[in-house]
N, C-alpha and C positions, 0 to 999 in steps of 0.2 A: 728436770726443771732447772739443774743449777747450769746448763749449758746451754740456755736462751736469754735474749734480753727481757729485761723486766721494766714495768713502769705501772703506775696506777693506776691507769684507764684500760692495762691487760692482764693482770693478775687475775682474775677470775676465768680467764680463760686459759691460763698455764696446762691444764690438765688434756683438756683436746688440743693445744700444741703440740706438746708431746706425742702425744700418739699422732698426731699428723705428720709429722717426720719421720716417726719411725717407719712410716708406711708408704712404701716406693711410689705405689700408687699416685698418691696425696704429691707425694715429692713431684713428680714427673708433671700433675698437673702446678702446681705451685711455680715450679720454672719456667714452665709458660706462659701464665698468667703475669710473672713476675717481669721475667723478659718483656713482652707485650706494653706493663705499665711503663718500666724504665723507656723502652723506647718511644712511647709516646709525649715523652719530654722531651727527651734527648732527641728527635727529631726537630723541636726547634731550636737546637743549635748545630742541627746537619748534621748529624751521625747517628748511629746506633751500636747494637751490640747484639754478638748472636751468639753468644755461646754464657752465660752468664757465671759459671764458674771462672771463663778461664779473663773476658773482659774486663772486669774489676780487680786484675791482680796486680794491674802496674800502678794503681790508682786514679789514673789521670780521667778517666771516662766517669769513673764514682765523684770524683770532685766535680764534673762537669757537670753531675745530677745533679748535685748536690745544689750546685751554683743556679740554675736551671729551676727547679722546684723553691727555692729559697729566696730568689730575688737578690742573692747578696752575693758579694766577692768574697771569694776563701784564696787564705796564701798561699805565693805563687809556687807551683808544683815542681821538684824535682826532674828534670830532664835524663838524667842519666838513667840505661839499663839494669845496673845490677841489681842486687837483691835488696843492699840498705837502702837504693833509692824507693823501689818499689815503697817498702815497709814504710818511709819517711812519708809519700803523697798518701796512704791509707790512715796514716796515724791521722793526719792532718782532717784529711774525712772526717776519723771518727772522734777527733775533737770537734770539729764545729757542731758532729751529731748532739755531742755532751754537753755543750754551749746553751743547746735549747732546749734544756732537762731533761734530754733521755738520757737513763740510767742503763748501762749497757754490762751484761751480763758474762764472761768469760767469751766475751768476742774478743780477740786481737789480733792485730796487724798481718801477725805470722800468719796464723789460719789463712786470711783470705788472699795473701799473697801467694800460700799454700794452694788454693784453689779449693777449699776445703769446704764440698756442696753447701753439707749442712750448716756452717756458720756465715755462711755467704745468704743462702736464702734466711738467712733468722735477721740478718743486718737489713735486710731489703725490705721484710716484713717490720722490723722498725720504725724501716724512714717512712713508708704506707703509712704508718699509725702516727708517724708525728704530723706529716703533713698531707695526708690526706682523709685521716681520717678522724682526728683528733679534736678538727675547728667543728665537727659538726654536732650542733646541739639542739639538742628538740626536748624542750620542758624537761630540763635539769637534768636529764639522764643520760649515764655516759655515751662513749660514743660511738660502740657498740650498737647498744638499745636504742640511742637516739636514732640510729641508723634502719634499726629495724624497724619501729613506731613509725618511722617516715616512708617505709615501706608498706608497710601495714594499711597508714592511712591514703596513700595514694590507688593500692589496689582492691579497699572496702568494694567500692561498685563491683566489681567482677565478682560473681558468686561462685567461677569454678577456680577462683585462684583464694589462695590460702596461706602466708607468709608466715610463719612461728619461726625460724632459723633459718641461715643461710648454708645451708646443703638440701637437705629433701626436697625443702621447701620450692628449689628453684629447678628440681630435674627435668619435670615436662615441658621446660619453657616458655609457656601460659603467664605468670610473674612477671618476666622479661616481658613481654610484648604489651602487657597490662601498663608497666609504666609507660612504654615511650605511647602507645593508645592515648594514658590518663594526659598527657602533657601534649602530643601532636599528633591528634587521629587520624589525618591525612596520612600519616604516612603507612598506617600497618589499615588494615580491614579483620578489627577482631574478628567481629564475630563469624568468622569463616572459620577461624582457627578450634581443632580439636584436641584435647585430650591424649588421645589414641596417635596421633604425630607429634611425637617432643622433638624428635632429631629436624624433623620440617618449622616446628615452632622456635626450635634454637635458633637456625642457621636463618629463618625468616629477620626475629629479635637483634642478630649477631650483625649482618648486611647492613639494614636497615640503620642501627645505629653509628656504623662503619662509613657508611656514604651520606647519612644527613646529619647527622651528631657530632661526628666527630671524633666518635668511641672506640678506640681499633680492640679488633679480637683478641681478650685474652684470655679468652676459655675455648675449650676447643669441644663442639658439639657430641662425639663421638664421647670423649670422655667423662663427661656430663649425664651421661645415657648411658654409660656402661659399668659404667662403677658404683658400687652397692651405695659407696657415702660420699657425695662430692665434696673436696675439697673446701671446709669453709676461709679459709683465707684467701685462696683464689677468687671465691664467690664474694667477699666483702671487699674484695678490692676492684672488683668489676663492676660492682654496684656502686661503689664510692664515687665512681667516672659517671655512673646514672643520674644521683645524686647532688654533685658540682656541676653536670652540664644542664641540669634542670632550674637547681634552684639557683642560680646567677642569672637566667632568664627571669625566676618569679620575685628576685633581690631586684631588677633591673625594672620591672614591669609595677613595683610597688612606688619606686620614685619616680618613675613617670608617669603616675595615677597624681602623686602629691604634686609634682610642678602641674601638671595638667589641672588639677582642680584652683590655684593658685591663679594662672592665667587662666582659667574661665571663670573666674570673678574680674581679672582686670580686663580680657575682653569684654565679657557684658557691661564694664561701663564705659570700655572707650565706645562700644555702641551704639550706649546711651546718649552718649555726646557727639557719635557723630549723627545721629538721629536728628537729635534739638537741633545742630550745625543744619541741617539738613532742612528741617521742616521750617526752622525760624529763617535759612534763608528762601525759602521757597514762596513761605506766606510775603514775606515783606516784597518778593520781585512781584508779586500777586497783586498787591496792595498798590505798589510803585507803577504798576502796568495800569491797573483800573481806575484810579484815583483821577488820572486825565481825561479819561474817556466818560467820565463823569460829569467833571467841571466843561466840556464842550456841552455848549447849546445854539450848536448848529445842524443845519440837514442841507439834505443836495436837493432843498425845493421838490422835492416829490411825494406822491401818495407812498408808493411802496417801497421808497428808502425811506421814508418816516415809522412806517408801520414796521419795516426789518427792524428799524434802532427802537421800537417800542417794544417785538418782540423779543430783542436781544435782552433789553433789560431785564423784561418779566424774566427771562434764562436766568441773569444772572441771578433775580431775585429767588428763584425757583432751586437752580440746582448748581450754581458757581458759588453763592457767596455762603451759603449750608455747610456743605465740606468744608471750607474755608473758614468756618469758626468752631466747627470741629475740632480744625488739626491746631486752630488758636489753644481750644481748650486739652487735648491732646499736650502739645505744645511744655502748656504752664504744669499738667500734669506730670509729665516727664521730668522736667527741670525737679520739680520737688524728689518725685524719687530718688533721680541721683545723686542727688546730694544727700540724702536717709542714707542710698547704700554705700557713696565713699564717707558717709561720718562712721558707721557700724564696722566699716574694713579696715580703717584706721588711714586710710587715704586725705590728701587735702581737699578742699571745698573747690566744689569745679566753678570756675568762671570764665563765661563764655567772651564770644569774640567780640571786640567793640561792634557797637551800632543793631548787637544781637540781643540784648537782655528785653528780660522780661517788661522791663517797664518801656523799652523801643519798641515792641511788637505793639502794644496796648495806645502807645501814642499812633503810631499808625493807625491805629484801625480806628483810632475816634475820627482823624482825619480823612477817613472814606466815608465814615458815615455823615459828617458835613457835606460832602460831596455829592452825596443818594441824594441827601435831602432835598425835595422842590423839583428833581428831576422828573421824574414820572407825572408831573401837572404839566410841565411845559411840555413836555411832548403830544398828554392827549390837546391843548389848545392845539398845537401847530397842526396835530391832523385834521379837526376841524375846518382851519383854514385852508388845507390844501385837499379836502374832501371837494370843497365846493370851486374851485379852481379845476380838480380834474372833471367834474363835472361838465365840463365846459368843452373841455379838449376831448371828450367820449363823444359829445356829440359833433363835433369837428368832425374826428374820425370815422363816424360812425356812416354820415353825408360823404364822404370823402370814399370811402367804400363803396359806398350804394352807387357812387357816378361812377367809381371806377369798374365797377362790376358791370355797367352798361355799357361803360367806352370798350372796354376788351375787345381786341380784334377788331375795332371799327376800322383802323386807321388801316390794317394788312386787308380786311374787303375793302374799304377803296381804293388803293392802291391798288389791287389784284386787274391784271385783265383778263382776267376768267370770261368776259365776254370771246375773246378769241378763242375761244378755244370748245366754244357750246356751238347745240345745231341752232335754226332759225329760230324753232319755238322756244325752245330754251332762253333764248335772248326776248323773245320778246315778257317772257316772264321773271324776267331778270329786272327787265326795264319798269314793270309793274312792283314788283320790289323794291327798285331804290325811290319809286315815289314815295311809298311807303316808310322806306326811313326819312327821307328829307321831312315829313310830319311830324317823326318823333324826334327828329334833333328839335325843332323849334320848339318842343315843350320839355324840351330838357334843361331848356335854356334858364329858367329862374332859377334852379337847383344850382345851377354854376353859380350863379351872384348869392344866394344863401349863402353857400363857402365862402366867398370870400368876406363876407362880414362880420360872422365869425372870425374868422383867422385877424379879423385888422381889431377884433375886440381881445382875444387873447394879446394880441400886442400891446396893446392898452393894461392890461391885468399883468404886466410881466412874468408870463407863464414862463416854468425854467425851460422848457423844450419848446419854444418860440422856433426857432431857425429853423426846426422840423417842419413846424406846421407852414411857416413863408413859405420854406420849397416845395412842400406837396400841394399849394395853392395856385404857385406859380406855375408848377405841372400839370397842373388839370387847365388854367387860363389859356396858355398855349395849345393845349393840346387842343381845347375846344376851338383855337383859332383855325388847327389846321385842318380839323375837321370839315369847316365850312367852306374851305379851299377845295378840298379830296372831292366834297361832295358834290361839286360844280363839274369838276375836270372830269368826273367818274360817266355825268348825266348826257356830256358832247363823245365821250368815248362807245357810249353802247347807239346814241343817232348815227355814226358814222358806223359801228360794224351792222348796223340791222340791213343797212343799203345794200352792203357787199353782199350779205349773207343771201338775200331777195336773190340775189345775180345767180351764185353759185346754187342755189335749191332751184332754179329753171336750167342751168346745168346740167347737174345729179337726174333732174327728171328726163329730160331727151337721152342722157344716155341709157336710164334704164329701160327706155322705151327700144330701144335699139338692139343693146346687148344679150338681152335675155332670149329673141330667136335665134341670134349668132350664136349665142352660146350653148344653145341646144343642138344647133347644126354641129360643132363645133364636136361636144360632145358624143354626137351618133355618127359623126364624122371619125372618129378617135375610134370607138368602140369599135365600127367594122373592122379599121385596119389593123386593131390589136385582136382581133377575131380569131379563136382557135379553132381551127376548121379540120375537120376529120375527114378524108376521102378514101374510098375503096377501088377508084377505077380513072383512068388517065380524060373520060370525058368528063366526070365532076371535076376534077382540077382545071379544064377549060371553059366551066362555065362560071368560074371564081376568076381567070382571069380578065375572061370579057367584061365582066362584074368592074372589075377594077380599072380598066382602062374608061368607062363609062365616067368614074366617079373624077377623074384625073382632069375629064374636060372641063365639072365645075368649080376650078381653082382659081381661075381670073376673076371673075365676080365676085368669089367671095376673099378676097387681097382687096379688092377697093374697097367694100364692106367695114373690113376690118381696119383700114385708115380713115375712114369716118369717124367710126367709133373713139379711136385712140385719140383721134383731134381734139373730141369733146373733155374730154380725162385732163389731158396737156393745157387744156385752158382753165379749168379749177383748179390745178395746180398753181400755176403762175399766179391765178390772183390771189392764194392763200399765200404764196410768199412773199408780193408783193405788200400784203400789208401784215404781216404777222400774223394770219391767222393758222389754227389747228386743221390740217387734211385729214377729214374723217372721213368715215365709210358712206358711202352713197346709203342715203335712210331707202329710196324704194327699189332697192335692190341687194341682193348678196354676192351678187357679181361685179370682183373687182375691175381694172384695168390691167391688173396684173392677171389676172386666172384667164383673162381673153387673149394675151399677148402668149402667156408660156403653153395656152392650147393649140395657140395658131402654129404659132414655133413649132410644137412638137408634131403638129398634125402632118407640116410639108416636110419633117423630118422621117415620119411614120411612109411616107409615099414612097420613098425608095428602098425602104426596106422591106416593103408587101410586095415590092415588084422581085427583089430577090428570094422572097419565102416562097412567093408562087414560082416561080424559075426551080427552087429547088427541090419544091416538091413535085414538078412534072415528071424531074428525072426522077425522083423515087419511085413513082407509081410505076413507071414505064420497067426500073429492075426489077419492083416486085413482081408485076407481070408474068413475065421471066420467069419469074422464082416457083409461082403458081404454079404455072402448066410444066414445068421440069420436076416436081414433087409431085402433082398428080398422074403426070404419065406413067411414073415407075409405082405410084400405089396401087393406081389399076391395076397394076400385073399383081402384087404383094398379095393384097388383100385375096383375093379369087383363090390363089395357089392355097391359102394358108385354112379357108373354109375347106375345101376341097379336101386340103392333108387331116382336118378335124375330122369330118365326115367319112373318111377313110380310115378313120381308126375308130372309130366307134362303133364302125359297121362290124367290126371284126369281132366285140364282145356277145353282139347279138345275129351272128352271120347262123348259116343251119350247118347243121353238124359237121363242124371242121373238130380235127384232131387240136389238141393242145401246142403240139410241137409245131404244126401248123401254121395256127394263130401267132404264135416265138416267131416266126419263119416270118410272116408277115409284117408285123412289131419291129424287127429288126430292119428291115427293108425302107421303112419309114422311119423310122432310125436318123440311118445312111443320108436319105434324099434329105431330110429336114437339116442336117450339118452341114451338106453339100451347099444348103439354099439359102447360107448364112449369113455369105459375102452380101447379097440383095437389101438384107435389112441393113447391113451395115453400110451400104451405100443411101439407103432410106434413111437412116441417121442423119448421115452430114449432108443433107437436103432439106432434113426439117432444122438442123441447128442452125443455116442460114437463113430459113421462113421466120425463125426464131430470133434472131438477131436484128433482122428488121422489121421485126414487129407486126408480121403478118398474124391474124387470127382469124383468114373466113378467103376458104381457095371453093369458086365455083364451077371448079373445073374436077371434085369427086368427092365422092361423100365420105372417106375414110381421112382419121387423124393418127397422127402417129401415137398416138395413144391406144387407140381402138388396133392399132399392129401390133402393138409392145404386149398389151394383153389377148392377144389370141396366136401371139406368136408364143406366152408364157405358157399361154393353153395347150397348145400344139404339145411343146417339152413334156409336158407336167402329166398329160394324157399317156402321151407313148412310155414317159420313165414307168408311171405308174401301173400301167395292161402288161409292162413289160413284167415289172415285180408280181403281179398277182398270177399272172400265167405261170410263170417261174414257182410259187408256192402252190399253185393247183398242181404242175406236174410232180413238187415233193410231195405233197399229200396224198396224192394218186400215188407215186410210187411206194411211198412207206407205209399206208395202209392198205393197199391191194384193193385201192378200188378201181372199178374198172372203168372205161372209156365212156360206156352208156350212161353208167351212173354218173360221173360226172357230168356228161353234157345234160344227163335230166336234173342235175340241182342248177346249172346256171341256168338253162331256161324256167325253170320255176320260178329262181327269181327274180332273175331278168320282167318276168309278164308280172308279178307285182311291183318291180319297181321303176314305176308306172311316169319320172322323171328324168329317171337317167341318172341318180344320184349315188347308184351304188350302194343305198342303204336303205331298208326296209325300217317303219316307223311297229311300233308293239302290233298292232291290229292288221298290217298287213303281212308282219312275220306270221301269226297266227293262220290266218286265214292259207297262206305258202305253206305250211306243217300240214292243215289236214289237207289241200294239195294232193299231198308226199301221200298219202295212207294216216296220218296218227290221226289216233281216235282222242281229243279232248271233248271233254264233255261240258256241256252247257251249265253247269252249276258251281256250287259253291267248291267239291271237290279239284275240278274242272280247271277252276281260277287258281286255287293251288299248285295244281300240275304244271301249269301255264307260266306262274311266277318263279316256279322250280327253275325252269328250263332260262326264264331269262335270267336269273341270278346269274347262270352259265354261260351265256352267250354275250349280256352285256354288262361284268361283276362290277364299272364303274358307274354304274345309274347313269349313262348319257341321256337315254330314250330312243333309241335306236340299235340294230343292229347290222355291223358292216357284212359283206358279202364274204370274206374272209372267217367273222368270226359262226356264220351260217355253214359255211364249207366243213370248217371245223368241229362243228356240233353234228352234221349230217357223218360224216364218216366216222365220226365216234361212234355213233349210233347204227353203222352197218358193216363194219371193218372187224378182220378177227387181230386181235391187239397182243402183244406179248402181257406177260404177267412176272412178278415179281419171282414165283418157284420156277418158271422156266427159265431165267438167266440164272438162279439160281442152282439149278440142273446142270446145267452147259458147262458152269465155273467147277461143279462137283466131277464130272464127265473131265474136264481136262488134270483135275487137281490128281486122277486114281483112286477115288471116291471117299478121298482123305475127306479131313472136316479145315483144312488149311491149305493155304495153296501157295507157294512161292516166287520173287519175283524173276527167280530164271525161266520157270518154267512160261507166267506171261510174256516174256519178253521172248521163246521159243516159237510163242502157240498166236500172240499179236501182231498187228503191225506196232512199230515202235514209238509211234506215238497215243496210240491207245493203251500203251504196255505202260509207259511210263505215266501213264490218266490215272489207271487201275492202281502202280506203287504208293503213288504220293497220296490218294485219297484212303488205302484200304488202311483199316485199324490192326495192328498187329495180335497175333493170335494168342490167348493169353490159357489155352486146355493142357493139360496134363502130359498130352503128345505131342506138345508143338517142340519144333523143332528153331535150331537160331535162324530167323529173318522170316518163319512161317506169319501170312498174313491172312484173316479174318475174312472172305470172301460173303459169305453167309450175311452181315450188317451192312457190308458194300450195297448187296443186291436189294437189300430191305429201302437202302435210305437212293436207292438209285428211282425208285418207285413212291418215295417220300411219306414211307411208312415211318422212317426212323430221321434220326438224326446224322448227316454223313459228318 
């Protein structure tokens, strides 16, 4: 103890000093911590220090603390290197330390210019205590405990944090995070933080305080965590930085609570006052605006500007001048307040702006109310008087309407000469119309003179919209004037078109009487020559030209015809434009002058071109001609040959017993001749594709079409391919089952004499009836029908309902032929094998021909007995599944 410093506010902690020196541990963090503090001063005079034994030896950086932490000037430091100067700038240190009552314990100069750890860190944990840790006091207790109490009470809320001393108390780092939480919860998210993470809860704390605080690291996380007892000097001087960076926020935040609450008394009353400034000038511009509008008693002479300014008043009465003595009383209200709250503030007595005081408002407003007075009677007189004045002008207008609702459109029908442009009847009941109105002008006529006597009485009454009703009087006088003018002009205009009109409808009539057989001529005239005429032979084309030459001679006659007609047309025209009138449609007719002219037009146009259609169709008929008997000549011959080659070969299925090869022999022959006689159709072709090309369809020069060739020419082919193919499978049949010639020729005529069309296939009842034929005995009963249905499953296993001559052939030689069997091929393989039970493929390919050798290799299953030998093959299942006993 006697080799530390001492002072009063540390002596109770002498005893864990001690032992925290002696203990590397403790030390190791202590220079840390220490380092850490000094340079977070010493940083705001631009340096640091990193080595803390060896930085403080020359003194110049400890004065620099010193100066730094202190606010004051210390004497000026020795510049020179040697040892007395060192010793000289440390002494100087450790007097100003002594200046401000710390008592310093067997610290001196030597030591620390010595470098001497331990007196170096006990000087540094001094100047901590003088000034930083020494001002802090919390309800009388040193500063120390005041230091812990203030920890205590900032981390109460957190119930897993627990503060009794600075070592244990702080190793899981939960402590740390809890203050900077208690003061700026933005910046950490306790409650995430565990327990079970101290080293995550330091270095979170450590950060956090480092980059928003302003705190730099002076505990080092690991060592904190590792060590059985952390360092409490280190741990109080880390917190001390907690502590000052906190509570100068909450030293700072209490005097700006007091000025704040200081000025929100004097703003609430300078807002008092600008309020009254406010409302007392707003009433009086209120007061100043209405007060005139009051003292007027005048109107703009009308009902409904009298009645707007009567109910403008009730407004004001209603809902302007209400609020308006509200905020009077409002107003007087306020005034008193503020002047209660600057008497109790100790402020001076507010007085407002000239021409604002309270007794200014109260004169104003006696001065409106003289002003209301007596208003509201004069108004309802004046609208009595001007009730019965507009009475007057309603019924002006009201007559002023009703005439002008009947003049409407008078003056554009008389003006109108809609007469030009009607038929006759139309006009004449046009003219029956305007007598009808020349009747009611004349009784319209006192209605006019009403108006106006009216109108010259509101003159008299000097109504305010007089000048209105002058010129809507003198609009209707006029207008009546020209009425009776229109009406005259209108009555000589329809006598003079009735005349014309007379003219033109005995016009219209003669020519309807004319045009309408011309124009039937006209039109059967048209028709023939656009007449599509079909002919098959060169003398109906000449009895269509005769035809036409006939019609050619009556063209003259009907050319003068049609210049009569058009004459009549040409003179209704002219008179319609001679006086203005409308060219309408002839009423007894729908035939114009134009539908006569562009038929005529077209009809002497249509004559040259029928004389060319007839010209061109002579020559057609006369090629087709041609064409006729050059395709029937060469069909005559087609046709005959090709029945002929038919009949020739059919004869040979049912000819009397010719041999099979025969029949081949014959087949073939027709063959030959039918490919030889191929050229002919092919020249019949391109004879029918130019009958075809010009549209022939009906040659009576032979009754064959190339149709009826193409199909008995397809017949001819389809006959010989087909007798050729079945001859060909009668003679394999014959030959592979050893039937013989007879019997063949007696199943084809068996069925040949049932099939009874020529179709080559027997239906179920006439196969039947061909079996018993042959000998079989089917019996007439239920067994019978059995037997019967056996046999056709056999012959026809797709249910057609018939069956071919093929699949008859096939069934009869099954049924009389001796057939190999499955142990006789299997004999024969045994006979070549040396009566082994395997057989090889040398020996096949010795004893075959080479393609049946190589059939027999690739299908046989290899031999899998006791004696087989390498490449022995299974003949014995070959022969089984060659008979489809088995599986090959």
């Amino acid at each position: 103890m006697d080799d530390y410093p001492s002072d009063g506010y540390v002596d109770e902690e002498e005893e864990w000093d001690r032992e925290g020196l002696l203990d590397p541990a403790w030390e190791k963090q202590q220079k840390k911590t220490f380092t850490a503090w000094c340079n977070s001063h010493l940083r705001k005079a631009g340096t640091q220090i990193e080595d803390i034994d060896e930085d403080f030896r020359n003194g110049l950086k400890l004065m620099l603390l010193l100066e730094v932490i202190s606010g004051e000037q210390l004497p000026r430091p020795d510049r020179g290197k040697m040892r007395f100067h060192k010793i000289a700038n440390v002494n100087k240190a450790l007097d100003f330390i002594a200046s401000k009552g710390v008592r310093l314990v067997s610290i001196g100069a030597e030591e620390i210019v010595d470098g001497n750890c331990k007196m170096t860190l006990g000087m540094i944990w001094t100047i901590i205590l003088r000034f930083a840790i020494q001002d802090i006091t919390v309800e009388e207790l040193t500063a120390k405990e005041g230091l812990l109490l203030w920890c205590q009470r900032k981390t109460a809320p957190y119930k897993n944090v627990n503060v009794q001393n600075f070592h244990m108390s702080w190793k899981d780092g939960l402590a740390f995070c809890a203050l900077i939480h208690r003061h700026r919860p933005e910046l950490i998210d306790y409650y995430k933080l565990s327990r079970e993470n101290p080293l995550e809860n330091l270095n979170t704390a450590f950060n956090v305080a480092e980059q928003h605080l302003d705190i730099p690291r002076m505990l080092d996380p690991e060592d904190m965590v590792n060590s059985v007892k952390p360092d409490e000097r280190s741990v109080m001087a880390y917190v001390s930085s907690y502590y000052h960076a906190f509570s100068g926020a909450q030293q700072a935040e209490t005097a700006a609570n007091r000025i704040c609450k200081v000025l929100k008394v004097n703003q609430e009353n300078e807002r008092l006052m600008e309020e009254y400034e406010r409302l007392a000038s707003d009433l009086l511009e209120w007061i100043k605006k209405t007060t005139p509008w009051l003292e007027n008693r005048t109107t703009d002479n009308t009902l409904p500007g009298t009645q707007r300014k009567l109910e403008e008043f009730r407004d004001y009465r209603r809902k302007h001048k209400p609020p308006k003595l509200e905020d009077k009383a409002r107003l007087e209200n306020s005034f008193n307040t503020l002047q209660t709250r600057l008497r109790l503030s100790n402020r001076p007595a507010y007085l407002p702006t000239e021409g604002k005081m309270v007794s200014d408002i109260a004169n104003a407003w006696k001065g409106l109310e003289l002003a209301e007075k007596g208003f509201e009677e004069w108004l309802l007189s004046e609208l009595q008087r001007l009730e019965r004045l507009d009475h007057l002008a309603q019924k002006f207008r009201h007559r002023c309407e009703i005439h002008e609702e009947w003049a409407e459109g008078k003056e554009d029908m008389l003006q109108s000469q809609d007469y030009l442009k009607c038929r006759l009847n139309e006009l004449k009941a046009m003219k029956k119309k305007h007598e009808a109105f020349e009747s009611d002008l004349a009784a319209h006529q006192d209605r006019v003179e009403q108006i106006a006597a009216i109108a010259q009485e509101l003159n008299v009454l000097h109504y305010h919209d007089v000048q209105t009703v002058n010129t809507r009087c003198q609009l209707i006088c006029d207008q009546w004037d020209r009425l009776g003018t229109l009406t005259a002009q209108r009555r000589q205009g329809l006598e003079e078109a009735e005349k014309i009109l007379e003219k033109i409808d005995q016009l219209y009539l003669d020519f309807a009487k004319r045009a309408a057989p011309f124009n039937n001529w006209l039109d059967g005239a048209k028709e023939d020559l656009l007449d599509m005429f079909i002919v098959h032979s060169i003398e109906e084309i000449q009895d269509l030209v005769e035809a036409h030459e006939q019609f050619k001679g009556t063209l003259g006659e009907a050319d003068k015809e049609f210049n009569s007609i058009m004459n009549l047309a040409n003179e209704v025209q002219r008179l319609c434009q001679q006086y203005g009138l409308t060219l309408r449609e002839n009423p007894y007719t729908t035939v114009s002058p134009s539908d006569i002219s562009n038929k005529w037009g077209e009809v002497k146009q249509l004559v040259p071109k029928r004389d060319r259609t007839l010209h061109d169709e002579r020559i057609k008929q006369e090629n087709n001609e041609r064409l006729r008997r050059q395709f029937a000549q060469k069909a005559n011959i087609v046709g005959p040959w090709i029945e002929n080659q038919l009949d020739g070969v059919a004869s040979i299925g049912v000819a009397a017993r010719t041999s099979l090869e025969e029949q081949l022999n014959k087949l073939r022959q027709f063959e030959k001749a039918t490919e030889q006689y191929r050229v002919h159709m092919d020249e019949l072709e391109r004879y029918n594709e130019e009958v075809q090309e010009s549209l022939i369809f009906e040659n009576r020069y032979t009754h064959y079409t190339m149709e009826t060739l193409r199909v008995g020419w397809e017949q001819l082919l389809t006959a010989i391919a087909r007798n050729i193919n079945e001859v060909e499978n009668q003679i394999l049949t014959r030959d592979s089952k050893g039937i013989s010639e007879e019997q063949m020729n007696e199943f084809r005529v068996s069925f040949n004499h049932f099939d009874k069309n020529r179709s080559r296939r027997l239906e179920p009842k006439e196969f039947k009836a061909c079996l018993v034929s042959l000998g079989y005995n089917i019996r007439d009963d239920r067994q019978g029908d059995a037997d019967f249905q056996r046999i056709m499953s056999i012959v026809d296993p797709n249910n057609s309902g018939y069956v071919t001559f093929e699949a008859f052939l096939d069934f009869m030689t099954r049924e009389t032929a001796d057939t190999d069997t499955a142990e006789q091929v299997m004999q024969s393989f045994k006979i070549l094998a040396g009566d082994k039970p395997f057989i090889t493929a040398q020996i096949l390919r010795q004893e075959l021909p080479p393609d049946q050798a190589e059939y027999c290799i690739q299908r046989m299953a290899p031999y899998t007995g006791r004696d087989a030998v390498p490449g022995a093959l299974d003949y014995m299942s070959f022969s089984t599944a060659l008979y489809g006993e088995s599986d090959l």
